[in-house]
N, CA, C and O atoms as a Tinker XYZ file with bonds, in Angstrom:
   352  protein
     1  N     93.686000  114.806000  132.855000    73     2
     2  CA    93.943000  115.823000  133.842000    64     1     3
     3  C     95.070000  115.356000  134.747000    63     2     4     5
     4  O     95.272000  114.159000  134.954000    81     3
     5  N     95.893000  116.455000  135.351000    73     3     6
     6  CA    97.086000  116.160000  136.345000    64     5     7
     7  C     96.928000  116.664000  137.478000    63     6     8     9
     8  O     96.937000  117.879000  137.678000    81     7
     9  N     96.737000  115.647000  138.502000    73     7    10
    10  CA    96.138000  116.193000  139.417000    64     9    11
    11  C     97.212000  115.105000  140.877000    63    10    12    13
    12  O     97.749000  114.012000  140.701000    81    11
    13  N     97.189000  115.862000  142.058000    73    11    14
    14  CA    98.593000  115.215000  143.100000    64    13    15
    15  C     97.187000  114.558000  144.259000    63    14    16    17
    16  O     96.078000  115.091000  144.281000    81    15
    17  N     97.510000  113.521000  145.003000    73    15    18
    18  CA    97.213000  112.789000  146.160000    64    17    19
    19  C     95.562000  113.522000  146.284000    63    18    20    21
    20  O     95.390000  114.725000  146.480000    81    19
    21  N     94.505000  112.565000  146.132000    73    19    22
    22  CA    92.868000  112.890000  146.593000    64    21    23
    23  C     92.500000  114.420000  146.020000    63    22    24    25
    24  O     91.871000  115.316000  146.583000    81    23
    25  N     92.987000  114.399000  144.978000    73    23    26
    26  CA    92.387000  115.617000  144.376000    64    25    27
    27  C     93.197000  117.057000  144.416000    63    26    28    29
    28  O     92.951000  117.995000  143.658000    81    27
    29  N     94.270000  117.052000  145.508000    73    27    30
    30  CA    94.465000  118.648000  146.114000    64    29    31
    31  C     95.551000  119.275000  144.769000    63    30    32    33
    32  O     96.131000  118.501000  144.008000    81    31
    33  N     95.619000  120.131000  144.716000    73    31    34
    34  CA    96.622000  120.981000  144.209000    64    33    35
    35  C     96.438000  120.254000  142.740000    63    34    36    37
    36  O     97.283000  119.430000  142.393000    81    35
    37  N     95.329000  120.566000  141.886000    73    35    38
    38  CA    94.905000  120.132000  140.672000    64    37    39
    39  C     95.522000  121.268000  139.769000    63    38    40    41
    40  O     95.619000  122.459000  140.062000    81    39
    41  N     95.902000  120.669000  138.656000    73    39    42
    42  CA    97.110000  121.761000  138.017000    64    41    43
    43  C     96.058000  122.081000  137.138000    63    42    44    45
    44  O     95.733000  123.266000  137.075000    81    43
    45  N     95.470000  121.267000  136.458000    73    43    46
    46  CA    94.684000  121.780000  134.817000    64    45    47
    47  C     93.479000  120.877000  134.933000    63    46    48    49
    48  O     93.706000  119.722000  135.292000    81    47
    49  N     91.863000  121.335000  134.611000    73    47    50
    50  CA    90.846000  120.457000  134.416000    64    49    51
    51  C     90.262000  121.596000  133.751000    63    50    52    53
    52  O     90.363000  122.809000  133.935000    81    51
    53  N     89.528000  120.774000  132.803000    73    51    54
    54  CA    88.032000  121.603000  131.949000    64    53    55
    55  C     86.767000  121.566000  132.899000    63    54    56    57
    56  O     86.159000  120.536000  133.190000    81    55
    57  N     86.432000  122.957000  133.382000    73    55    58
    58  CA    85.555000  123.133000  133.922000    64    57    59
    59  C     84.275000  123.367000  133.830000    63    58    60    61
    60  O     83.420000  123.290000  134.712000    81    59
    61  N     84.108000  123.846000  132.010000    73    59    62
    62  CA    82.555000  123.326000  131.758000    64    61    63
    63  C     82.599000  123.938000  130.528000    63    62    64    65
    64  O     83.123000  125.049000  130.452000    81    63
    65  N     82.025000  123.275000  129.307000    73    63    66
    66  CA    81.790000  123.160000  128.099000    64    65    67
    67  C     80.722000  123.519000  127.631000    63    66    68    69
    68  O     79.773000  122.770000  127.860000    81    67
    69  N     80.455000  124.809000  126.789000    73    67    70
    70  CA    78.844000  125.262000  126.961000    64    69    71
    71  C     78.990000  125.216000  125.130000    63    70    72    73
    72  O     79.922000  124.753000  124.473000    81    71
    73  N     77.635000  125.910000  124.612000    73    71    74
    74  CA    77.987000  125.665000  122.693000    64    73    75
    75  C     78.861000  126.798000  122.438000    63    74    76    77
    76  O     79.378000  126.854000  121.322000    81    75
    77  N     79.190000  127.991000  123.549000    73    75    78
    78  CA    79.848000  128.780000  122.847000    64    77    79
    79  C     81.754000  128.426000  123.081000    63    78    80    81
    80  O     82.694000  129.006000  122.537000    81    79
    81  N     81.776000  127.360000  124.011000    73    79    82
    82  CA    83.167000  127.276000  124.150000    64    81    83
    83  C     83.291000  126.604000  125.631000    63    82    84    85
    84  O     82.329000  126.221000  126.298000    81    83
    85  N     85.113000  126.515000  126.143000    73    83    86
    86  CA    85.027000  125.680000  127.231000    64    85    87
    87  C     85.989000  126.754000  128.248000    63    86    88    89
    88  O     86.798000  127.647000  127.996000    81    87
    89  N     85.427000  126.143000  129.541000    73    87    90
    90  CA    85.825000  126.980000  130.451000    64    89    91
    91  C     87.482000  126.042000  131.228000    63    90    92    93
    92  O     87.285000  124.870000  131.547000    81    91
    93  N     88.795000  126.553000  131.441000    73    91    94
    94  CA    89.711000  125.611000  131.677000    64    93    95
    95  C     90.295000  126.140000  132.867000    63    94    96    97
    96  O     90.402000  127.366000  132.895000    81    95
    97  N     90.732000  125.438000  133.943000    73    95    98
    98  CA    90.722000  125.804000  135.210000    64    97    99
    99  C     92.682000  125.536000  135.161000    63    98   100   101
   100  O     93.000000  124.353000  135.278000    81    99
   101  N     93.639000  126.354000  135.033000    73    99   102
   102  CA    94.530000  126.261000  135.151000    64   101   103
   103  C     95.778000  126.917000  136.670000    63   102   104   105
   104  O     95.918000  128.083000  137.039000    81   103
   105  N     96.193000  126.166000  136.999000    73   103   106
   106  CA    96.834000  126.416000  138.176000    64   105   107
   107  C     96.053000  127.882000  139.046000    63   106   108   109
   108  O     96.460000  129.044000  139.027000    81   107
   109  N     95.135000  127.460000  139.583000    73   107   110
   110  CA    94.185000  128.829000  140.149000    64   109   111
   111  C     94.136000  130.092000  139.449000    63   110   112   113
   112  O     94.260000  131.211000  139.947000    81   111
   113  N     93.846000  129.638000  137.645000    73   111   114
   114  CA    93.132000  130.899000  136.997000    64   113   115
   115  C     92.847000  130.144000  135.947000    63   114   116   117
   116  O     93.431000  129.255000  135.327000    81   115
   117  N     91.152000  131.043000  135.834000    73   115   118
   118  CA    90.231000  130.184000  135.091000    64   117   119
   119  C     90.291000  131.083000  133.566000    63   118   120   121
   120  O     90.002000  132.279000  133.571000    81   119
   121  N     90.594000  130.548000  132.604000    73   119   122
   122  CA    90.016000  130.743000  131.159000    64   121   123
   123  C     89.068000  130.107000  130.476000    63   122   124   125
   124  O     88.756000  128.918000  130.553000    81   123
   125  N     88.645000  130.900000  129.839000    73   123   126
   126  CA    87.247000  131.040000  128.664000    64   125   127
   127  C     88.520000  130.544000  127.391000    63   126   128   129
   128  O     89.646000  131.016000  127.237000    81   127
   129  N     87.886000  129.529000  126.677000    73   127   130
   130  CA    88.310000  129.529000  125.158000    64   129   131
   131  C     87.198000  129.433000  124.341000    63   130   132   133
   132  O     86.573000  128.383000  124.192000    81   131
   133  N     86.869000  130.697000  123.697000    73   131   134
   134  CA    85.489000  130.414000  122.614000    64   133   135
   135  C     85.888000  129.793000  121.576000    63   134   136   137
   136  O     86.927000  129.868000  120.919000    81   135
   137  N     84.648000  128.959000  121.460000    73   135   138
   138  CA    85.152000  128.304000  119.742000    64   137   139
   139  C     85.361000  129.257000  118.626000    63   138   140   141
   140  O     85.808000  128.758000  117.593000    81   139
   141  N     85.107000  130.620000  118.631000    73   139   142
   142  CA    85.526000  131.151000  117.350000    64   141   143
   143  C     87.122000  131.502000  117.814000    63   142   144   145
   144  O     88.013000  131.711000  116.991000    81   143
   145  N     87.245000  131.517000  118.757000    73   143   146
   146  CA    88.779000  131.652000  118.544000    64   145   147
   147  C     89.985000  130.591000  118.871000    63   146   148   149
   148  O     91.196000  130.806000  118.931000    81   147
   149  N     89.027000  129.002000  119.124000    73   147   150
   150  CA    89.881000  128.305000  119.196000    64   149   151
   151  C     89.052000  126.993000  119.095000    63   150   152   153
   152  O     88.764000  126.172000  119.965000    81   151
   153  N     88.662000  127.060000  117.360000    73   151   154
   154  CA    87.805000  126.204000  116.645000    64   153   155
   155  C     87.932000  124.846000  116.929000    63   154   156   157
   156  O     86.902000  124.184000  116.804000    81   155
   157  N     89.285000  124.078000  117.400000    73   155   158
   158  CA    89.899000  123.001000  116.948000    64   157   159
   159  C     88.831000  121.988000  118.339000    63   158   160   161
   160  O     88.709000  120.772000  118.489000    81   159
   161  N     88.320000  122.995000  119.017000    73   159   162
   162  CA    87.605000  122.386000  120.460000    64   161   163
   163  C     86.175000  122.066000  120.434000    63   162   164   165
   164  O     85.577000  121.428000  121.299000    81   163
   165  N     85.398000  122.856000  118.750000    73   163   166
   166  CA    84.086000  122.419000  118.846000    64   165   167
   167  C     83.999000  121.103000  117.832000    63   166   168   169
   168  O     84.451000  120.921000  116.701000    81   167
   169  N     83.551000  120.621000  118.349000    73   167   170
   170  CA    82.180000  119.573000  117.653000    64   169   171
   171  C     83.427000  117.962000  118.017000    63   170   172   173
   172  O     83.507000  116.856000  117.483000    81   171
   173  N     84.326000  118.742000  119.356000    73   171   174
   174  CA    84.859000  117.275000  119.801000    64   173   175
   175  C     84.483000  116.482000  120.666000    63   174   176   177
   176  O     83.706000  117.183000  121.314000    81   175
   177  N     84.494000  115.296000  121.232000    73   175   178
   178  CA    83.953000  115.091000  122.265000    64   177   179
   179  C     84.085000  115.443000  123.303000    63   178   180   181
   180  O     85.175000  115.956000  123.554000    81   179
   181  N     83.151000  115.357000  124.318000    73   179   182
   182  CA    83.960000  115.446000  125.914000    64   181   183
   183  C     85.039000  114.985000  126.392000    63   182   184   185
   184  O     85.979000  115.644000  126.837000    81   183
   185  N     84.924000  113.587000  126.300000    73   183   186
   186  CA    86.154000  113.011000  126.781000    64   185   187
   187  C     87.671000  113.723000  125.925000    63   186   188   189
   188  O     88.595000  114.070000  126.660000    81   187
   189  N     87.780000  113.845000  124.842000    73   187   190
   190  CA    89.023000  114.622000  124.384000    64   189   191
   191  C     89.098000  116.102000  124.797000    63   190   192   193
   192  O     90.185000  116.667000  124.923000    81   191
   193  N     88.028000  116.661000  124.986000    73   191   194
   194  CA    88.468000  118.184000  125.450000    64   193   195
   195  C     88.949000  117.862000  126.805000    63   194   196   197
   196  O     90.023000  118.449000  126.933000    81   195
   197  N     88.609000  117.080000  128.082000    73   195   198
   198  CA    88.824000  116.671000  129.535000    64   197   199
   199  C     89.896000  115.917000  129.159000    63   198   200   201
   200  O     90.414000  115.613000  130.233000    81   199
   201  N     90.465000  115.489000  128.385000    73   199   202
   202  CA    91.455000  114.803000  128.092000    64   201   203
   203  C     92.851000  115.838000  128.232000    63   202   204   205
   204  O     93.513000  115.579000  127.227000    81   203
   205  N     93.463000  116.720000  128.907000    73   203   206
   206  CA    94.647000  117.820000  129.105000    64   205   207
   207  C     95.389000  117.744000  129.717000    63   206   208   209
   208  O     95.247000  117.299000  130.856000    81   207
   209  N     96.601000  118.176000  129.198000    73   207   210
   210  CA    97.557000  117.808000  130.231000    64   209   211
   211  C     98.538000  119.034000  130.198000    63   210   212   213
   212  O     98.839000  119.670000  129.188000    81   211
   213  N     99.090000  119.309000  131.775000    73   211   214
   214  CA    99.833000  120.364000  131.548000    64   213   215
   215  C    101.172000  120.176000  131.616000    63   214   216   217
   216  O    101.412000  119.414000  132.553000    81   215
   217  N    102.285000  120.567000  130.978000    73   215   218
   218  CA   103.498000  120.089000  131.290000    64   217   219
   219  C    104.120000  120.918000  131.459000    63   218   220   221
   220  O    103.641000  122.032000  131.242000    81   219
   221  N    105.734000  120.780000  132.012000    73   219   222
   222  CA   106.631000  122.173000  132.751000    64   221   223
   223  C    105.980000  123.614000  132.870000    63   222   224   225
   224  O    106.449000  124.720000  132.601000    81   223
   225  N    104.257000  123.083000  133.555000    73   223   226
   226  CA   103.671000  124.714000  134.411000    64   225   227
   227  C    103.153000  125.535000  133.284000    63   226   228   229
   228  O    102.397000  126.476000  133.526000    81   227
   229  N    103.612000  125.156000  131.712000    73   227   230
   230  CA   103.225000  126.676000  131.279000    64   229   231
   231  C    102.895000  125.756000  129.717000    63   230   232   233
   232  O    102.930000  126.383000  128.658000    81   231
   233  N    102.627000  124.456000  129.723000    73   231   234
   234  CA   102.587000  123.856000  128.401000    64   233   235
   235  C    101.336000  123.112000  128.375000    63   234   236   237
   236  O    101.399000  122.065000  129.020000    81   235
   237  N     99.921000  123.411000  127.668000    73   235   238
   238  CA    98.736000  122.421000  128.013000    64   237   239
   239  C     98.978000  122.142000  126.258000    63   238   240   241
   240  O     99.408000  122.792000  125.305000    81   239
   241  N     98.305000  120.488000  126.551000    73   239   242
   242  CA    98.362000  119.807000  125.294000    64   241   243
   243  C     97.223000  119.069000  125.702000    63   242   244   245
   244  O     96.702000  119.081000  126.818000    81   243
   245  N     96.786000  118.241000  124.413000    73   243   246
   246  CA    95.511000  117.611000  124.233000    64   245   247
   247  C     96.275000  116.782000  123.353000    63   246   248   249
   248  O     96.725000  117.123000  122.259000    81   247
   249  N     96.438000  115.200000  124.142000    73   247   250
   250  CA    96.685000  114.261000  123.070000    64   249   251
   251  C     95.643000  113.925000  122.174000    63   250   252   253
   252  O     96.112000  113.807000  121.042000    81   251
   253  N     94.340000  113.707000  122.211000    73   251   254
   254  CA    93.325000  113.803000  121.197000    64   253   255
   255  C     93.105000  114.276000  120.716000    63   254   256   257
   256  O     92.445000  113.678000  119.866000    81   255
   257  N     93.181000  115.501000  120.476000    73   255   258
   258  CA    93.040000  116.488000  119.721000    64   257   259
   259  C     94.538000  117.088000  118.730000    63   258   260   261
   260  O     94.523000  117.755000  117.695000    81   259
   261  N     95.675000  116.583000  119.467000    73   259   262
   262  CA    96.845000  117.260000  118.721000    64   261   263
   263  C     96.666000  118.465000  119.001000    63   262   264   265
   264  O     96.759000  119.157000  117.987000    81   263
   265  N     96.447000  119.052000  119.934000    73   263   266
   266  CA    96.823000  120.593000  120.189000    64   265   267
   267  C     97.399000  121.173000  121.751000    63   266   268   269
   268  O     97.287000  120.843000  122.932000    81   267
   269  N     97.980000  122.088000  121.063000    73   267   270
   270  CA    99.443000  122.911000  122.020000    64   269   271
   271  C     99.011000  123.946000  122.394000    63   270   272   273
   272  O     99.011000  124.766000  121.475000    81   271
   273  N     98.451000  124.511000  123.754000    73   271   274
   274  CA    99.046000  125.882000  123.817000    64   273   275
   275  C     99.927000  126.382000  125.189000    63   274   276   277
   276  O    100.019000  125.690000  126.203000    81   275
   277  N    100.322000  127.223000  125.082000    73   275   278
   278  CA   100.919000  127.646000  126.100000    64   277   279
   279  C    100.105000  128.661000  126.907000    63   278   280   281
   280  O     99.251000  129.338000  126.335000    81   279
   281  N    100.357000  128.797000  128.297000    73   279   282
   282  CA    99.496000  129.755000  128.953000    64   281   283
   283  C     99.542000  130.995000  128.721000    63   282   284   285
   284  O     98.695000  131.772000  129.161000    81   283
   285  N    100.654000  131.390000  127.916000    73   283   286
   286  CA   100.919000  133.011000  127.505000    64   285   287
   287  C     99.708000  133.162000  126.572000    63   286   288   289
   288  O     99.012000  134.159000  126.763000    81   287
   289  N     99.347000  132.296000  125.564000    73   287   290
   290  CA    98.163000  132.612000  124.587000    64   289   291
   291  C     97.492000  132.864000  125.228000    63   290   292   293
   292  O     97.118000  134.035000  125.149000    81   291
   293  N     96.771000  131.869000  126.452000    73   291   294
   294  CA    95.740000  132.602000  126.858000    64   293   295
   295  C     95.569000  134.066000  127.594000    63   294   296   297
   296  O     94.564000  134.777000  127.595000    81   295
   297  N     96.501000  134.245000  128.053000    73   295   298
   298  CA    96.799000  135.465000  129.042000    64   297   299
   299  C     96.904000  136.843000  128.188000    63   298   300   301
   300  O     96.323000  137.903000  128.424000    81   299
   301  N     98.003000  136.472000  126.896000    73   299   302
   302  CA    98.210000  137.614000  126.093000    64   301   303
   303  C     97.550000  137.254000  124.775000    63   302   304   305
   304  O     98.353000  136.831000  123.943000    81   303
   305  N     96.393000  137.312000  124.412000    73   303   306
   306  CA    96.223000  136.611000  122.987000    64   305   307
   307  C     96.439000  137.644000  121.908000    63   306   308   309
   308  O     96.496000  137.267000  120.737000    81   307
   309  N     96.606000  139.370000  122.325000    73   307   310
   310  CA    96.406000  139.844000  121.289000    64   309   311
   311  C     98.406000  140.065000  120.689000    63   310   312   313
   312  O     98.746000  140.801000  119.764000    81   311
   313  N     99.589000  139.011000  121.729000    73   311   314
   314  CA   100.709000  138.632000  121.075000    64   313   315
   315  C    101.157000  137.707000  120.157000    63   314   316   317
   316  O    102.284000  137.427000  119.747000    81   315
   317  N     99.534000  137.090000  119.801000    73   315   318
   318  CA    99.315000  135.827000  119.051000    64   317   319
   319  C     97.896000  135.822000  117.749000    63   318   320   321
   320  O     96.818000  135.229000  117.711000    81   319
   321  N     98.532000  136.722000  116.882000    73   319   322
   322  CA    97.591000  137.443000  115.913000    64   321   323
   323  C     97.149000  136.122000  114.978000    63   322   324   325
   324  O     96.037000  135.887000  114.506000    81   323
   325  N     98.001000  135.580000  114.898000    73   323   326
   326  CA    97.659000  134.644000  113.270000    64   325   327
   327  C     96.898000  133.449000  114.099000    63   326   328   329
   328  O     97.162000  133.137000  115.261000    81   327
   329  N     96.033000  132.924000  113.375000    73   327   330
   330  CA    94.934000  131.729000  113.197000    64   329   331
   331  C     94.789000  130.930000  112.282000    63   330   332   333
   332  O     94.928000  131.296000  111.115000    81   331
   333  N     94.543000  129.935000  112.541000    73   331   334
   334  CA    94.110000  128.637000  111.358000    64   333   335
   335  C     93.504000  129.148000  110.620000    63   334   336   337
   336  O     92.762000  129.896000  111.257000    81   335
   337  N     93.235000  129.284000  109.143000    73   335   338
   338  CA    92.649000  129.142000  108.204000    64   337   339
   339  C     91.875000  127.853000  108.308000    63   338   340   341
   340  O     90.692000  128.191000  108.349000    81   339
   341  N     91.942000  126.898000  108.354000    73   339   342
   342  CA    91.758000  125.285000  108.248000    64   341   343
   343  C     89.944000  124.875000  108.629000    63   342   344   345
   344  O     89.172000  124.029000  108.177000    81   343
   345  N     89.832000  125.819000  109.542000    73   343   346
   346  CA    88.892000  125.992000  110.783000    64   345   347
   347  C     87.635000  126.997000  110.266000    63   346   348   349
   348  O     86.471000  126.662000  110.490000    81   347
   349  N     87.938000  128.193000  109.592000    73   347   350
   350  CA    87.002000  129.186000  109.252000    64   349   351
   351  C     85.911000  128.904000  108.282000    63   350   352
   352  O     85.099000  129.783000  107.993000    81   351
């Protein structure tokens, strides 16, 4: 997580991980990612899903996991039709 001086102005943290998916707290707006639509997050550990990092404001990555998204997916997902096969 990237976070400035005693906590304040926290850019990106996972805010809670339930079996249907994880909740991600990004620059004061919170997203839902369910595992059916973003498989690559179940059956990982905690520490790698809390493991995020956001870069130039609009880029979250997961070095443990190897995965990219940008905040537009989450915001617009139905501009982002295609999905892993890999996963289903």
């Amino acid at each position: 997580m990237e976070s400035l001086k005693n906590g304040k102005n926290i850019l990106v943290s996972v805010e809670n991980i339930s079996p249907f998916g994880i909740w991600i707290f990004v620059k004061g707006k919170e997203y839902f990612l369910s595992f059916s639509d973003y498989p690559y997050f179940k059956d990982q550990t905690i520490k790698n899903i809390q493991n995020v990092k956001l870069f130039y404001g609009y880029h979250l990555f997961w070095p443990d996991l190897d995965v990219d998204l940008e905040i537009d997916n989450l915001e617009h997902p139905e501009k982002y039709p295609l999905k892993s096969k890999c996963y289903r």
